[in-house]
N, C-alpha and C positions, 0 to 999 in steps of 0.2 A: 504494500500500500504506500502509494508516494503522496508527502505531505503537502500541499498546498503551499506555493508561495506566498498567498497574497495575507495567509492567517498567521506564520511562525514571522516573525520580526528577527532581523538581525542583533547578537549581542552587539552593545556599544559601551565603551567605557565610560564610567560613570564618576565624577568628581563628586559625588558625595557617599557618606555611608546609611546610608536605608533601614538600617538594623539600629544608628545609636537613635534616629527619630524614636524610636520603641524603648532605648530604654530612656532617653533623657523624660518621655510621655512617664513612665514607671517609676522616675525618680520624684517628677512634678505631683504624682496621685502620692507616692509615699509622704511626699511634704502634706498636702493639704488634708490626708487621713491622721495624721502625725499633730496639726491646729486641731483638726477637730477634736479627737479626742485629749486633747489638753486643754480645750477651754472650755470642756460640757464636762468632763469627770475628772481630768486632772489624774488621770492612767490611776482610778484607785477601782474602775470596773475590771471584770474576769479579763486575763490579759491583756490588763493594761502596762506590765511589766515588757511583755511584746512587743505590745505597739508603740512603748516609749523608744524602739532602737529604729524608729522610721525615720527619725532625723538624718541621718545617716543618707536618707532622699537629698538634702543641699547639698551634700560632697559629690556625690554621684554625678550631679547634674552640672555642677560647676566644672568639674572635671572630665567631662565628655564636651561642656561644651566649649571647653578651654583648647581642648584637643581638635573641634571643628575651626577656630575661629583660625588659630594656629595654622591651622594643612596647608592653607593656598602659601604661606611665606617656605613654608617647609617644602612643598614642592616646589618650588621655585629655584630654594637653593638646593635641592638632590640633583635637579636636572642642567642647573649653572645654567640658567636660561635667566629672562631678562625678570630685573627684581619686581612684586608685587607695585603697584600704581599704589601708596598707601592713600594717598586721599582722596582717589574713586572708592577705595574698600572704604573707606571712613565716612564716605556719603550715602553707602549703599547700605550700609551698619545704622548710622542714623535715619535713613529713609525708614526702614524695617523695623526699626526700635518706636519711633517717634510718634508714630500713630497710637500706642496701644497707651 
């Protein structure tokens, strides 16, 4: 059976990671699960002992998202190609930022 061209897509390489969207998403829920139950019982409900270790959500996140903001200057110099434009990245950072 020969597969259809027009349905399989060519792979193409991707400059992001697809996978940290999911967990920095899992770090974000560990944080705001982590508020709640600190300002509604103050971890003294059935494992609240557990759920005091969600904090743990803000390292996570910071640190994948320290590791995304990082790549483009990091590739740049693995490939000794021309240095990142910093203050396009710095308008595109604040474009994305500045609305929310």
């Amino acid at each position: 059976m020969a597969l259809d061209e027009t349905v399989v897509r060519p792979v193409r390489p991707h400059d992001r990671f697809p996978a940290f969207d999911g967990v920095r998403a899992l770090a974000a829920l560990m944080v705001v699960v982590y508020h709640a139950v600190f300002f509604n019982t103050f971890f003294s409900a059935p494992g609240g002992s557990v759920l005091g270790t969600l904090n743990a959500g803000v390292w996570i996140f910071f640190v994948t998202s320290g590791f995304l903001l990082y790549l483009p200057f990091a590739a740049a110099h693995l490939r000794d190609g021309a240095p990142v434009d910093v203050r396009g990245y710095a308008t595109r950072r604040i474009a994305r930022i500045y609305p929310a």
